[in-house]
C-alpha positions as CSV (number, residue, x, y, z in Angstrom):
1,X,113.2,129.0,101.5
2,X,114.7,127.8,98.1
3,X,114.7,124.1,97.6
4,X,118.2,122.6,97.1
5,X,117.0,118.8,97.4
6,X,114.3,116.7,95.2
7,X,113.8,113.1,96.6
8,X,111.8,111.5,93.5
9,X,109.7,108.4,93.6
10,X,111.2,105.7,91.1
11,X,108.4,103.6,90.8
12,X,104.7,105.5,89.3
13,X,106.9,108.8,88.6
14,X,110.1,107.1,86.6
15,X,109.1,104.1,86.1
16,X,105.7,103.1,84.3
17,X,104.6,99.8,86.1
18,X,101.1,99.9,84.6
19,X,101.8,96.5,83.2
20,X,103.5,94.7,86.5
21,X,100.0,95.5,88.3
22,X,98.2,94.4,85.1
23,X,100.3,90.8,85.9
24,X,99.3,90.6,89.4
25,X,95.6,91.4,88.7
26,X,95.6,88.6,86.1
27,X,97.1,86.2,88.2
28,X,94.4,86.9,91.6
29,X,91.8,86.6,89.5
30,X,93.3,82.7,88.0
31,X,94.0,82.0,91.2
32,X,90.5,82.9,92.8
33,X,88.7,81.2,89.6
34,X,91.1,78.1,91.4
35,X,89.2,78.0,94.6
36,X,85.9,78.4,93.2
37,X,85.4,82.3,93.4
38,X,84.9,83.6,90.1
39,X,85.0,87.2,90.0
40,X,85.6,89.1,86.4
41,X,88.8,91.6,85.7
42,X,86.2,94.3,85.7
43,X,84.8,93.5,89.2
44,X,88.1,93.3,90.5
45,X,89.2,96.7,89.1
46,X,86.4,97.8,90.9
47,X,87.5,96.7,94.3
48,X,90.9,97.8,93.7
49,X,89.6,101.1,92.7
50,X,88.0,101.7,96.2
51,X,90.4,100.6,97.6
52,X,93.0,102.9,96.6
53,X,90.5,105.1,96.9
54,X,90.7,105.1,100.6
55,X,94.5,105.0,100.7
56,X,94.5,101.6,102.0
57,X,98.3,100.0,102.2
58,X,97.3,97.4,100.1
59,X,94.5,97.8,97.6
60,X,94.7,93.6,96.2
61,X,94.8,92.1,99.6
62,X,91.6,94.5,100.7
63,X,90.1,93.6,97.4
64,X,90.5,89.9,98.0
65,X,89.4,89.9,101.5
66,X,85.9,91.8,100.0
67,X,85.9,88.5,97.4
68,X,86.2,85.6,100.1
69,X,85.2,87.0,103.7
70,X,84.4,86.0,106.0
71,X,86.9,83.1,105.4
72,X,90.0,84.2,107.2
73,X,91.9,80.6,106.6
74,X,91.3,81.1,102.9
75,X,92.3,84.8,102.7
76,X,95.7,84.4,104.5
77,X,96.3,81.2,101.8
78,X,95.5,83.1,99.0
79,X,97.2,86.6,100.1
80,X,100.5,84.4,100.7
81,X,99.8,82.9,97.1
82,X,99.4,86.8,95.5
83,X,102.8,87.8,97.6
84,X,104.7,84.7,96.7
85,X,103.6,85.1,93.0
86,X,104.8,89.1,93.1
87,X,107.8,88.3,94.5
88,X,108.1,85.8,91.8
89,X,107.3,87.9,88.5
90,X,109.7,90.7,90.4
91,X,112.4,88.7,90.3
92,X,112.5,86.4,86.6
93,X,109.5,88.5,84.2
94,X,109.6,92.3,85.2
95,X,111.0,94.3,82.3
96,X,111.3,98.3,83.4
97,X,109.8,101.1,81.0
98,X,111.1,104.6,81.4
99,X,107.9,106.6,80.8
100,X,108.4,109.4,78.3
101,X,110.1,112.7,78.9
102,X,111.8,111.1,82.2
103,X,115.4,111.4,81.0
104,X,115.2,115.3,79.9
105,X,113.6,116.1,83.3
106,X,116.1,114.6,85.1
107,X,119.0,116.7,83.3
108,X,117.6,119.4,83.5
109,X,116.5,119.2,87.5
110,X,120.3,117.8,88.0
111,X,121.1,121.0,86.7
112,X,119.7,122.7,89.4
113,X,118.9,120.7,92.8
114,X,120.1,117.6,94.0
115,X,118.6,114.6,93.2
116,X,117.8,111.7,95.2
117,X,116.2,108.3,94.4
118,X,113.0,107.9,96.9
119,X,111.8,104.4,96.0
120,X,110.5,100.9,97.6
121,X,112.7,99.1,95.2
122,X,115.3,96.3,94.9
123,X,119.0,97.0,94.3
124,X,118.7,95.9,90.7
125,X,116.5,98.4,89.5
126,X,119.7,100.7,89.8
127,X,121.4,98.6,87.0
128,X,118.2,99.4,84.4
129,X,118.1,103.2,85.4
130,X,122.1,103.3,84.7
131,X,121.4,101.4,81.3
132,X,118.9,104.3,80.2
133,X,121.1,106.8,81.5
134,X,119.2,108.1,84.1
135,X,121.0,106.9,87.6
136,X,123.8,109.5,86.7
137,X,121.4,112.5,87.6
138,X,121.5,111.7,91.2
139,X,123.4,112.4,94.2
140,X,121.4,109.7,96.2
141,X,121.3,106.3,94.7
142,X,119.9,104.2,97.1
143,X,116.8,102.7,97.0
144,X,114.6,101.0,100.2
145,X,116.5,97.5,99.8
146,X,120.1,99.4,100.3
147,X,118.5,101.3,103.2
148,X,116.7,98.6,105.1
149,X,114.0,101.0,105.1
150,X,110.8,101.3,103.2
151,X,108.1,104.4,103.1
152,X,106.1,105.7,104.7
153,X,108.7,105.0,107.8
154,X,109.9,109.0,107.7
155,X,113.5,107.4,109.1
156,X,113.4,106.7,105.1
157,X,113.3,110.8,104.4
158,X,115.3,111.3,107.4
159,X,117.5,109.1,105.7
160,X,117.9,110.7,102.6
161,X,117.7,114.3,103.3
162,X,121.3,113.4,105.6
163,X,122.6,111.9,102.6
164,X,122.2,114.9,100.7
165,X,122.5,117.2,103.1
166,X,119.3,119.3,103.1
167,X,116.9,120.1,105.9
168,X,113.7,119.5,105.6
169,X,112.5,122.8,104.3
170,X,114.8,122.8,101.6
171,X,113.7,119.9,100.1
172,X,110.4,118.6,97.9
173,X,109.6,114.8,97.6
174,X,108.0,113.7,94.4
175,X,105.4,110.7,94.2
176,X,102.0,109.0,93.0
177,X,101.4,108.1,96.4
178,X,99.4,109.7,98.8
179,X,100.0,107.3,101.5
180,X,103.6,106.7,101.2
181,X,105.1,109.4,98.9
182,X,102.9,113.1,100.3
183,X,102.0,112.1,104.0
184,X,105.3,111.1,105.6
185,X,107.2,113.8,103.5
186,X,104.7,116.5,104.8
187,X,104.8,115.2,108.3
188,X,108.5,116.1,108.4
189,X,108.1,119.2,106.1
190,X,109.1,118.9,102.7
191,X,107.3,120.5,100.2
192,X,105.3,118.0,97.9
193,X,104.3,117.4,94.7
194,X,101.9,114.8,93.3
195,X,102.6,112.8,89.7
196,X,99.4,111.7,88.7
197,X,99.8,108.8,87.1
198,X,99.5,104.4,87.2
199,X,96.5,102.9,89.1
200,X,97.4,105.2,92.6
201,X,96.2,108.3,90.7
202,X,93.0,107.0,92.0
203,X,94.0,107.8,95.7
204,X,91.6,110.5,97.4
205,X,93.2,112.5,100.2
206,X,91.9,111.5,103.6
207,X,93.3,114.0,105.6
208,X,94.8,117.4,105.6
209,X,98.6,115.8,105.2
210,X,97.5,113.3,102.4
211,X,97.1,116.7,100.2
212,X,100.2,117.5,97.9
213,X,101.0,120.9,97.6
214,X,100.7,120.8,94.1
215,X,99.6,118.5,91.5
216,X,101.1,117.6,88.3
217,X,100.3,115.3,85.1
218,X,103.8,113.9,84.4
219,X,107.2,114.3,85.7
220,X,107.8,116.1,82.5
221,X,106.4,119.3,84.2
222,X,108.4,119.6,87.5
223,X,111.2,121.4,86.3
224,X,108.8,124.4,85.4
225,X,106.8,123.9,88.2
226,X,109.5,124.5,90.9
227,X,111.1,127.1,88.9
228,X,107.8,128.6,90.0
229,X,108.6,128.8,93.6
230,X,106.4,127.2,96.5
Protein backbone atom coordinates (compact mmCIF):
# COMPACT_ATOMS: atom_id res chain seq x y z
CA UNK A 1 0.00 0.00 0.00
CA UNK A 2 1.15 3.58 -0.83
CA UNK A 3 2.14 5.71 2.05
CA UNK A 4 0.06 8.87 2.52
CA UNK A 5 1.49 9.87 6.10
CA UNK A 6 5.30 10.49 7.38
CA UNK A 7 5.53 11.08 11.15
CA UNK A 8 9.22 12.50 11.42
CA UNK A 9 11.31 12.71 14.54
CA UNK A 10 12.26 16.43 15.30
CA UNK A 11 15.00 15.93 17.53
CA UNK A 12 18.38 13.65 15.85
CA UNK A 13 16.52 13.82 12.25
CA UNK A 14 15.61 17.96 12.17
CA UNK A 15 17.21 18.99 14.69
CA UNK A 16 21.13 18.51 15.35
CA UNK A 17 21.50 18.30 19.17
CA UNK A 18 25.06 16.99 19.02
CA UNK A 19 26.01 20.01 21.17
CA UNK A 20 23.03 19.89 23.98
CA UNK A 21 24.35 16.19 24.76
CA UNK A 22 27.96 17.63 24.48
CA UNK A 23 26.56 20.16 27.63
CA UNK A 24 25.12 17.42 29.64
CA UNK A 25 28.24 15.23 29.29
CA UNK A 26 30.45 18.16 30.39
CA UNK A 27 28.41 19.00 33.26
CA UNK A 28 28.24 14.91 34.78
CA UNK A 29 31.57 14.73 34.51
CA UNK A 30 32.02 18.42 36.85
CA UNK A 31 29.68 17.23 38.83
CA UNK A 32 31.19 13.64 39.47
CA UNK A 33 34.89 15.29 39.76
CA UNK A 34 32.52 17.18 42.85
CA UNK A 35 31.97 14.04 44.83
CA UNK A 36 35.33 12.71 44.39
CA UNK A 37 34.83 10.40 41.18
CA UNK A 38 36.99 11.44 38.63
CA UNK A 39 36.30 9.86 35.45
CA UNK A 40 37.74 11.53 32.01
CA UNK A 41 35.33 12.76 28.92
CA UNK A 42 36.77 9.83 27.14
CA UNK A 43 35.79 7.23 29.74
CA UNK A 44 32.55 8.48 29.96
CA UNK A 45 31.96 8.47 26.17
CA UNK A 46 32.78 5.04 26.60
CA UNK A 47 30.03 4.13 28.94
CA UNK A 48 27.56 6.14 27.15
CA UNK A 49 28.56 4.31 24.06
CA UNK A 50 27.59 0.90 25.51
CA UNK A 51 25.01 1.98 26.67
CA UNK A 52 23.28 3.14 23.71
CA UNK A 53 24.56 0.39 22.41
CA UNK A 54 22.09 -1.80 24.25
CA UNK A 55 19.21 0.53 23.70
CA UNK A 56 19.02 1.35 27.19
CA UNK A 57 16.27 4.35 27.99
CA UNK A 58 18.80 6.34 29.36
CA UNK A 59 22.50 5.93 28.33
CA UNK A 60 23.88 8.96 31.19
CA UNK A 61 21.96 7.65 34.16
CA UNK A 62 23.28 3.80 33.18
CA UNK A 63 26.70 5.34 32.66
CA UNK A 64 26.71 7.02 35.97
CA UNK A 65 25.37 4.24 37.93
CA UNK A 66 28.61 1.96 36.19
CA UNK A 67 30.83 5.17 37.78
CA UNK A 68 29.53 5.15 41.53
CA UNK A 69 27.71 1.58 42.20
CA UNK A 70 27.08 0.14 44.32
CA UNK A 71 26.11 3.48 46.10
CA UNK A 72 22.46 3.77 45.39
CA UNK A 73 22.01 7.09 47.83
CA UNK A 74 24.71 8.72 45.80
CA UNK A 75 23.37 7.68 42.33
CA UNK A 76 19.71 8.92 42.92
CA UNK A 77 21.50 12.46 44.28
CA UNK A 78 23.50 12.74 41.44
CA UNK A 79 20.92 11.44 38.65
CA UNK A 80 18.41 14.23 40.15
CA UNK A 81 21.48 16.70 39.81
CA UNK A 82 22.03 15.52 35.79
CA UNK A 83 17.96 15.93 35.35
CA UNK A 84 17.62 19.15 37.21
CA UNK A 85 20.69 20.48 35.26
CA UNK A 86 18.94 19.31 31.71
CA UNK A 87 15.90 20.67 32.48
CA UNK A 88 17.85 23.79 33.28
CA UNK A 89 20.07 24.25 30.07
CA UNK A 90 16.61 23.20 28.08
CA UNK A 91 14.95 25.87 29.29
CA UNK A 92 17.62 29.35 29.43
CA UNK A 93 21.01 27.99 26.99
CA UNK A 94 19.59 25.58 24.28
CA UNK A 95 19.93 27.27 20.89
CA UNK A 96 18.30 24.87 17.97
CA UNK A 97 20.39 24.09 14.70
CA UNK A 98 18.53 22.94 11.60
CA UNK A 99 20.97 20.29 10.20
CA UNK A 100 21.64 20.89 6.46
CA UNK A 101 19.28 19.94 3.64
CA UNK A 102 16.28 19.75 6.32
CA UNK A 103 14.26 22.54 4.79
CA UNK A 104 14.29 21.26 1.02
CA UNK A 105 13.30 17.75 2.22
CA UNK A 106 10.56 18.88 3.94
CA UNK A 107 9.11 20.79 0.72
CA UNK A 108 9.54 18.51 -1.19
CA UNK A 109 7.92 15.50 1.07
CA UNK A 110 4.97 18.15 1.83
CA UNK A 111 4.55 17.94 -1.75
CA UNK A 112 3.61 14.57 -1.56
CA UNK A 113 2.59 12.94 1.93
CA UNK A 114 1.47 14.44 4.88
CA UNK A 115 3.61 15.45 7.34
CA UNK A 116 3.58 15.15 10.99
CA UNK A 117 5.92 16.22 13.77
CA UNK A 118 6.84 12.90 15.92
CA UNK A 119 8.99 14.38 18.73
CA UNK A 120 9.65 14.29 22.69
CA UNK A 121 9.76 18.04 22.68
CA UNK A 122 8.53 21.16 24.44
CA UNK A 123 5.93 23.51 22.91
CA UNK A 124 8.58 26.07 22.17
CA UNK A 125 10.54 24.30 19.81
CA UNK A 126 7.47 24.93 17.41
CA UNK A 127 8.34 28.74 17.58
CA UNK A 128 12.18 27.94 16.19
CA UNK A 129 10.97 25.45 13.48
CA UNK A 130 8.29 28.34 12.29
CA UNK A 131 11.29 30.91 12.35
CA UNK A 132 13.38 28.69 9.87
CA UNK A 133 10.41 28.00 7.95
CA UNK A 134 10.07 24.62 8.44
CA UNK A 135 6.71 24.07 10.78
CA UNK A 136 4.65 25.20 7.62
CA UNK A 137 5.37 21.60 5.92
CA UNK A 138 3.22 19.84 8.32
CA UNK A 139 -0.19 18.82 8.81
CA UNK A 140 0.54 17.67 12.45
CA UNK A 141 2.17 20.17 14.68
CA UNK A 142 2.11 18.85 17.96
CA UNK A 143 4.81 17.73 19.72
CA UNK A 144 4.86 15.25 23.12
CA UNK A 145 4.31 18.35 25.52
CA UNK A 146 0.96 19.33 23.52
CA UNK A 147 -0.04 15.63 23.65
CA UNK A 148 0.66 14.65 27.12
CA UNK A 149 2.33 11.74 25.59
CA UNK A 150 5.87 10.87 24.99
CA UNK A 151 7.43 7.81 22.84
CA UNK A 152 7.70 4.89 22.82
CA UNK A 153 3.95 4.87 24.44
CA UNK A 154 2.36 3.74 20.78
CA UNK A 155 -0.97 5.98 22.15
CA UNK A 156 1.71 8.65 20.87
CA UNK A 157 1.43 7.08 16.98
CA UNK A 158 -2.05 6.20 17.61
CA UNK A 159 -2.19 9.71 18.35
CA UNK A 160 -0.93 11.05 15.41
CA UNK A 161 -1.84 8.77 12.72
CA UNK A 162 -5.90 10.00 13.92
CA UNK A 163 -4.73 13.40 13.46
CA UNK A 164 -3.82 12.89 10.11
CA UNK A 165 -5.97 10.49 9.19
CA UNK A 166 -3.89 7.44 8.05
CA UNK A 167 -3.96 3.86 9.08
CA UNK A 168 -1.17 2.37 10.09
CA UNK A 169 -0.07 0.81 6.85
CA UNK A 170 -0.18 3.94 5.13
CA UNK A 171 2.13 5.54 7.10
CA UNK A 172 6.21 5.52 7.78
CA UNK A 173 7.78 7.02 10.97
CA UNK A 174 11.19 8.57 10.67
CA UNK A 175 13.87 8.56 13.63
CA UNK A 176 17.45 8.00 15.14
CA UNK A 177 16.03 5.92 17.65
CA UNK A 178 15.78 2.45 17.82
CA UNK A 179 14.06 2.31 21.09
CA UNK A 180 11.60 5.00 20.74
CA UNK A 181 11.42 6.06 17.02
CA UNK A 182 11.51 2.00 14.98
CA UNK A 183 10.10 -0.35 17.79
CA UNK A 184 6.80 1.19 18.88
CA UNK A 185 6.14 2.37 15.17
CA UNK A 186 6.78 -1.26 13.94
CA UNK A 187 4.76 -2.75 16.66
CA UNK A 188 1.70 -0.94 15.31
CA UNK A 189 2.87 -1.30 11.63
CA UNK A 190 4.26 1.58 9.98
CA UNK A 191 6.84 1.22 7.78
CA UNK A 192 10.25 2.64 9.23
CA UNK A 193 13.11 4.36 8.37
CA UNK A 194 16.29 4.99 10.27
CA UNK A 195 18.32 8.57 10.17
CA UNK A 196 21.67 7.72 11.20
CA UNK A 197 22.86 10.37 12.85
CA UNK A 198 23.87 12.23 16.72
CA UNK A 199 25.21 9.98 19.44
CA UNK A 200 21.95 7.21 18.99
CA UNK A 201 23.50 6.15 15.66
CA UNK A 202 25.33 3.97 18.00
CA UNK A 203 22.18 1.94 18.95
CA UNK A 204 22.43 -1.85 17.91
CA UNK A 205 19.04 -3.59 17.26
CA UNK A 206 18.19 -5.97 19.98
CA UNK A 207 15.35 -7.59 18.56
CA UNK A 208 13.58 -8.34 15.37
CA UNK A 209 11.22 -4.95 15.83
CA UNK A 210 14.26 -2.72 16.81
CA UNK A 211 15.35 -3.25 12.89
CA UNK A 212 14.25 -0.23 10.49
CA UNK A 213 13.13 -1.23 7.36
CA UNK A 214 15.59 0.81 5.80
CA UNK A 215 18.47 2.86 6.73
CA UNK A 216 19.52 6.20 5.68
CA UNK A 217 22.50 8.84 6.24
CA UNK A 218 20.52 12.07 6.51
CA UNK A 219 17.06 13.16 6.10
CA UNK A 220 18.23 14.70 2.92
CA UNK A 221 17.66 11.16 1.27
CA UNK A 222 13.98 10.23 2.21
CA UNK A 223 12.34 11.83 -0.44
CA UNK A 224 14.14 9.46 -2.97
CA UNK A 225 14.05 6.71 -0.79
CA UNK A 226 10.21 6.41 -0.58
CA UNK A 227 9.70 7.42 -3.98
CA UNK A 228 11.28 3.99 -4.19
CA UNK A 229 8.48 2.14 -2.73
CA UNK A 230 8.54 -0.25 0.45
Amino acid sequence: MDIKAVLIDVGGPILDEDHEYAAWDSFLVGLLAEEGVEVEEERLAQLIGLALQRCLPNPRVAALWELVRPDVEKFRRLKEALRAYQRRHLAEEYEPRLRPGVREALEELAGKYALALAGNQPAWIKEFLAEAGVLKFFRWQLVSEEMGVRKPDPLFFRMILAGVGARPEEAAMVGDRLDHDVLPARLLDLYTVRILVGPYREQLPISPLHCPHRTLPSLAELPAALSTGR
